[in-house]
PABA-461547 format. One record per residue: residue number from 1; x, y, z of N, C-alpha, C in turn. Coordinates in steps of 0.2 Angstrom, whole numbers, plus 5000, padded with zeros to 4 digits. Atoms other than C-alpha are relative to their C-alpha. Layout:
// PABA-461547
i:n_x:n_y:n_z:ca_x:ca_y:ca_z:c_x:c_y:c_z
NUM:X:Y:Z:X:Y:Z:X:Y:Z
...
END
This chain:
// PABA-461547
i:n_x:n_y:n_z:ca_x:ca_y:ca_z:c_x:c_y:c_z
1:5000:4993:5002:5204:4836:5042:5001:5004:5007
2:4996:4993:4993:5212:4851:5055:4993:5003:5001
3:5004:4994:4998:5199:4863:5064:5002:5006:4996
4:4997:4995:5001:5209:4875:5056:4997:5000:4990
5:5004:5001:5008:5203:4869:5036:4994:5000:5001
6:5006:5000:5002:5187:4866:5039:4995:5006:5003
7:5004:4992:4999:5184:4883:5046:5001:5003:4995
8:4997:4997:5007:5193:4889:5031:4992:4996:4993
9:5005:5002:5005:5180:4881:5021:4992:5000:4999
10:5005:4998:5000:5164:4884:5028:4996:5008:4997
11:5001:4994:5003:5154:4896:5019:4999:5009:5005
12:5002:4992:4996:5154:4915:5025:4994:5001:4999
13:5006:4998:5002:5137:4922:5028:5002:5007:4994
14:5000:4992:5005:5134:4938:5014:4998:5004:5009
15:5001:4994:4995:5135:4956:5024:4991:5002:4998
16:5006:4996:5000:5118:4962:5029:4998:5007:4995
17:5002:4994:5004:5110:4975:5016:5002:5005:5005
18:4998:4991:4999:5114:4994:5022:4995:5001:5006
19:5006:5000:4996:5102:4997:5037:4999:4997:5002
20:5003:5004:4994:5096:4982:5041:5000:4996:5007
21:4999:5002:4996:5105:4976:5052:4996:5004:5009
22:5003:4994:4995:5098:4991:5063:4993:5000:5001
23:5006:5001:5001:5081:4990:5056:4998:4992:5006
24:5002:5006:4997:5081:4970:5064:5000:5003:5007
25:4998:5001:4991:5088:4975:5083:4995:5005:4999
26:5006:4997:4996:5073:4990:5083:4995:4995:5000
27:5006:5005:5001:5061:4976:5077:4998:4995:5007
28:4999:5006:4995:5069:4963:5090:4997:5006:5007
29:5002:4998:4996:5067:4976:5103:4993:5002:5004
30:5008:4997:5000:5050:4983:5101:4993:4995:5001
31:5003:5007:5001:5043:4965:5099:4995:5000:4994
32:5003:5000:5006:5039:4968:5082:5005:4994:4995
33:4998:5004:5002:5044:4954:5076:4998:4994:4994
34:5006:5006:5005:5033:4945:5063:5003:5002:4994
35:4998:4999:5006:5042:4955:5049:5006:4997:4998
36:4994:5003:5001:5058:4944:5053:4998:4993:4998
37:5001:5007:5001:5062:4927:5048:5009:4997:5001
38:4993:5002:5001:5078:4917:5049:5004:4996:4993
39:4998:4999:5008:5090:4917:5035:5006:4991:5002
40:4998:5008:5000:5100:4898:5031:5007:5001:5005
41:4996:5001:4995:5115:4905:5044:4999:5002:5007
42:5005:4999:4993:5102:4907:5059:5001:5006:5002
43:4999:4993:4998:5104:4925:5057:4991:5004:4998
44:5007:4998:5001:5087:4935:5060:5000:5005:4995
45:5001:4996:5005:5082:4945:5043:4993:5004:4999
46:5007:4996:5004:5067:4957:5035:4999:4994:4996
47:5002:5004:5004:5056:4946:5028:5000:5004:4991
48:5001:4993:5007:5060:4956:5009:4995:4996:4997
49:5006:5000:5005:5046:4958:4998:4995:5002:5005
50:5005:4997:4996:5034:4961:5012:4998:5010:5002
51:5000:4994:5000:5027:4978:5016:5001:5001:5007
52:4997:5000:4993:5031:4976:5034:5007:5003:5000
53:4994:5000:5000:5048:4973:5028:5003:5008:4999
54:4997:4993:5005:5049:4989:5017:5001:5007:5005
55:5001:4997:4996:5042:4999:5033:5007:5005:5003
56:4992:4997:4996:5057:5012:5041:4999:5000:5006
57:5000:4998:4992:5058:5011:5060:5006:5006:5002
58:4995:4995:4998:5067:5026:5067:5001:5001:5006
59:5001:4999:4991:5073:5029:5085:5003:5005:5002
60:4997:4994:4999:5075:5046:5090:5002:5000:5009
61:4999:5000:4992:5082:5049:5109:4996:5005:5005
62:5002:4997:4997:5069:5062:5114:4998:4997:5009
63:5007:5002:4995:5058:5062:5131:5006:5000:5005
64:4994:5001:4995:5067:5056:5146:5002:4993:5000
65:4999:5006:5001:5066:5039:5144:5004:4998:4994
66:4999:4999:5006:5073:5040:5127:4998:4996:4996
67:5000:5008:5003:5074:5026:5113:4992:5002:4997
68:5008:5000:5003:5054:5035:5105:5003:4994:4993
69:5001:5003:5006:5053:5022:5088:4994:5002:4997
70:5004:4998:5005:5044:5031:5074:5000:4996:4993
71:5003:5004:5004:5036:5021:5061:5000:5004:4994
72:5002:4995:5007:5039:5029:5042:4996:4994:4995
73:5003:5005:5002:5024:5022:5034:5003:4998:4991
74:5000:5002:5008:5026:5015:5014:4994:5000:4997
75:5005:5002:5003:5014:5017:5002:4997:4995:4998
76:5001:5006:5001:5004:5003:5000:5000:4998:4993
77:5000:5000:5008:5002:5003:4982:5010:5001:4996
78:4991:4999:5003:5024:5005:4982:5003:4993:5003
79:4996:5003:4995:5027:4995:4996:4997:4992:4999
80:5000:5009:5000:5018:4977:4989:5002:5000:4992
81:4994:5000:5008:5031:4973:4975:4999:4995:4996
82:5006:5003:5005:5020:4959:4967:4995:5004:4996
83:5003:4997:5002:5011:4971:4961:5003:5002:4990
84:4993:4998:5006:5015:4977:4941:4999:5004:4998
85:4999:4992:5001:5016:4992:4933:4993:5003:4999
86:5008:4999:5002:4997:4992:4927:4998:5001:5004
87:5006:5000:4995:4990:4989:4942:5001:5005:5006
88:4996:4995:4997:5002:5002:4951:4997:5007:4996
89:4999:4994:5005:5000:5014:4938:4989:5001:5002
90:5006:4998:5000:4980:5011:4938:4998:5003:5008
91:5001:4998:4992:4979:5012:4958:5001:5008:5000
92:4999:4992:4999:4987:5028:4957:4995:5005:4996
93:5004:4999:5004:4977:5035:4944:4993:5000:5003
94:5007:4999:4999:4960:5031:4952:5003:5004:5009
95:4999:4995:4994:4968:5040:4969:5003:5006:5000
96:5001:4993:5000:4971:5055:4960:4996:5002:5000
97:5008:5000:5002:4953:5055:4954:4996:5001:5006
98:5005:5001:4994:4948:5052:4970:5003:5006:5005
99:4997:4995:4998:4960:5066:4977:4996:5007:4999
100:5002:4993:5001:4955:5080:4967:4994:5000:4998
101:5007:5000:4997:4936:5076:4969:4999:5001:5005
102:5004:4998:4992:4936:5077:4987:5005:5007:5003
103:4996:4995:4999:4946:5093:4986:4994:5006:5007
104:5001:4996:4993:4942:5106:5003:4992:5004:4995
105:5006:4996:5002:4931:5116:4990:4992:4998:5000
106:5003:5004:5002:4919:5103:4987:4995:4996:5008
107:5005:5001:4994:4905:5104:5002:4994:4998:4998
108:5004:5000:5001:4890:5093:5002:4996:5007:5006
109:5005:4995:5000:4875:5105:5004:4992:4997:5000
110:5006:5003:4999:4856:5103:5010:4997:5001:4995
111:5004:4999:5005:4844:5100:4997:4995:5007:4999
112:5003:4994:4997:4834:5116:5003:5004:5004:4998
113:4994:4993:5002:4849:5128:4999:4996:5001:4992
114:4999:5000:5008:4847:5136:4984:5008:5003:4998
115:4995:5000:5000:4858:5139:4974:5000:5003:4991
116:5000:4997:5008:4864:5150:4958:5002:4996:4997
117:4996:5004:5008:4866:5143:4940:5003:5003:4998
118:4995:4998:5003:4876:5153:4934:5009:4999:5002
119:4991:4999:4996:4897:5152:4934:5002:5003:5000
120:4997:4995:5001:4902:5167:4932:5002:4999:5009
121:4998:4998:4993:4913:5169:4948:5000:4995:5005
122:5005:5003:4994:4906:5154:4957:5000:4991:4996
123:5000:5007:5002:4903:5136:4956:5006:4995:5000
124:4992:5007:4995:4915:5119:4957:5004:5000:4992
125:4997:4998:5006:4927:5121:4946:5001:4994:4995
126:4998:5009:5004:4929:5107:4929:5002:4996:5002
127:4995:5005:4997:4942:5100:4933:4998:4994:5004
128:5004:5006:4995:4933:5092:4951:4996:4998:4997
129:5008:5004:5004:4918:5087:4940:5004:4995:4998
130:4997:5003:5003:4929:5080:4929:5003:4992:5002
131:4995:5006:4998:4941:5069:4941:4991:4995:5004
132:5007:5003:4997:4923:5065:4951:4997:4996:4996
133:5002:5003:5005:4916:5059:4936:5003:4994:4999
134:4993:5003:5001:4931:5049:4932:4999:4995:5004
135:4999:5005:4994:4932:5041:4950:4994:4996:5001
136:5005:5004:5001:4913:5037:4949:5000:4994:4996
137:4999:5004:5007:4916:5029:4931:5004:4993:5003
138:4994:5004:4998:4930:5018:4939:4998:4997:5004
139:5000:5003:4996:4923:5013:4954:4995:4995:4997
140:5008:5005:5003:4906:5005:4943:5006:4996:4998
141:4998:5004:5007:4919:4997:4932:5003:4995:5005
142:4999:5007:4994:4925:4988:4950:4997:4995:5002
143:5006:5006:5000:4909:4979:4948:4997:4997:5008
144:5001:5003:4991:4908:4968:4966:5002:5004:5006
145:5001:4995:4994:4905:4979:4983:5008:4998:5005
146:4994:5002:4997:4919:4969:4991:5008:5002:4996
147:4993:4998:5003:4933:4972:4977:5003:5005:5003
148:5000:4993:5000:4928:4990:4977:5001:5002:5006
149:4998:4998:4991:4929:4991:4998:5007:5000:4998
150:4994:5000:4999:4947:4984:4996:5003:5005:4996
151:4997:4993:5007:4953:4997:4980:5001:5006:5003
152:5002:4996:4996:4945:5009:4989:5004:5004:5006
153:4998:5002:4993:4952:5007:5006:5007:5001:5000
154:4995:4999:5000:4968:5004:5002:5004:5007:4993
155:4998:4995:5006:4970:5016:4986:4999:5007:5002
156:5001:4995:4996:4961:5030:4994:5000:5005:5006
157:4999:4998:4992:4962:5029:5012:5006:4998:5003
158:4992:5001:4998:4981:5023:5013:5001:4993:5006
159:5000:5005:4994:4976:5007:5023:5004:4994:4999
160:4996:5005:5005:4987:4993:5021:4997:4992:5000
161:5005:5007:5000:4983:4974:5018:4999:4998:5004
162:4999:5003:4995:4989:4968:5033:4995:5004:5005
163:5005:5000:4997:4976:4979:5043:4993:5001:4997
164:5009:5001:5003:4960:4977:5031:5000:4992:5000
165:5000:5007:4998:4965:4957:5033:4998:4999:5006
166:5003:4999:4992:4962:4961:5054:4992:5000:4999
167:5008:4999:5000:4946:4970:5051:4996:4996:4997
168:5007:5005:5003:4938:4957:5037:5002:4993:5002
169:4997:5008:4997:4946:4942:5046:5002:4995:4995
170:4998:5005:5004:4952:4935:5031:5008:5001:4998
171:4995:5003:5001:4971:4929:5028:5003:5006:4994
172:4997:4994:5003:4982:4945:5021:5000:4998:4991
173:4998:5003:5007:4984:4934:5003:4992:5000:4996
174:5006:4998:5001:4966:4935:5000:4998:5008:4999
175:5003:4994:5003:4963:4952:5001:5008:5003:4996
176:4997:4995:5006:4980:4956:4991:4995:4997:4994
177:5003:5003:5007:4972:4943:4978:4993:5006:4997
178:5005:4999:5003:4956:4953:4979:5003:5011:4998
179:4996:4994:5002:4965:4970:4978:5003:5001:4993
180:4995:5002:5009:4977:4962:4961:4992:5001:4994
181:5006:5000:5005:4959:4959:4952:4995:5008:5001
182:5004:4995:5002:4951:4975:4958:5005:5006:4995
183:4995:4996:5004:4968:4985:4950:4999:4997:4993
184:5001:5003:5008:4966:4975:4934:4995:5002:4998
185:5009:4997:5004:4948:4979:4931:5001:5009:4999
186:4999:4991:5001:4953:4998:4934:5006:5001:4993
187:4993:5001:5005:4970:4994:4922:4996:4999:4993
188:5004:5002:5004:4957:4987:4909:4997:5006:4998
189:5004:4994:4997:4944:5002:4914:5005:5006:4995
190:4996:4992:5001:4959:5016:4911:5004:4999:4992
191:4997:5000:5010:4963:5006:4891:5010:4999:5005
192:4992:5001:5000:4982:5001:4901:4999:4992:4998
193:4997:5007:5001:4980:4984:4899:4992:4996:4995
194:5009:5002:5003:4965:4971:4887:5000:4996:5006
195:5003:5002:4994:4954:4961:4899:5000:4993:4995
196:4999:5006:5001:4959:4943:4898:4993:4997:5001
197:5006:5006:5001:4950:4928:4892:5001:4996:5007
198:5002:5007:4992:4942:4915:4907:5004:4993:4996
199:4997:5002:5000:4954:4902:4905:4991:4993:4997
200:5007:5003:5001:4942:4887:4896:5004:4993:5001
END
């Protein structure tokens, strides 16, 4: 067989997605490089499905040295795509909760202060009780202190797996697994999904 057929018949690689090609060389440059992996024609890619992956890198040419790389973060509750619409749906849900409870209005106060009963004019308004209530309701229905940190942490403080896996030193699949079960319970909790039988 010719050099000429058997190039002819090797397979072409597919074209890179839209971007990424660009996304890779900021990655390669920066030495951010744990989101790549090598694809079956020894071309470096986004590991897809990871939240790393999802990440936007941007390089603007300010400064003098130019080349700044700005980091657009991903939601974490958009950006781990394992996830399913309940437990998406309930995350969001208990971080609204958790939003318009801790709204600017809403100043703990010494116990000493007094303080009027009456609402005319004054006081917190239903609503935050309401969502407060809500959030407290949800977090008990988390049951285990450790779930309830991860749920917490990443639903309300926007942390993502990969650095609450840093701080508790355990293995990024671990804390999504305990993340998956504390969404369920919340998903159960909020009537979106029933609460499965223990496999017997």
């Amino acid at each position: 067989m010719s050099k000429k057929t058997a190039k002819a018949k090797a397979p072409k690689p597919p074209k890179l997605l839209k971007g990424e090609a660009e996304q890779v060389r900021i990655r390669k440059e920066i030495g951010h490089d744990f989101a790549l992996k090598d694809d079956a024609f020894g071309r470096k890619r986004l590991a897809a499905g990871t939240l790393e992956a999802r990440r936007v890198y941007q390089v603007s040419n300010d400064g003098p040295t130019g080349g700044i790389v700005r980091v657009r973060n991903v939601d974490p509750l958009t950006g781990i795509t394992s996830l399913s619409r309940q437990q998406r749906e309930a995350g969001m849900r208990y971080r609204e909760d958790f939003r318009v409870s801790a709204q600017d209005g809403v100043k703990p106060m010494a116990l000493t202060e007094r303080v009027d009963g009456g609402r005319i004019g004054g006081g917190i308004a239903d609503s935050i009780l309401s969502a407060g209530r809500a959030h407290a309701d949800a977090t008990r229905a988390l049951a285990h202190w450790e779930v309830a940190g991860v749920v917490q942490k990443v639903c309300c403080q926007g942390e993502t797996v990969k650095s609450l896996a840093e701080q508790m030193g355990e293995a990024r699949d671990v804390v999504t697994k305990l993340l998956k079960v504390g969404l369920d319970m919340l998903a159960v909790h909020y009537g979106m999904m029933l609460m499965r039988r223990p496999r017997g």
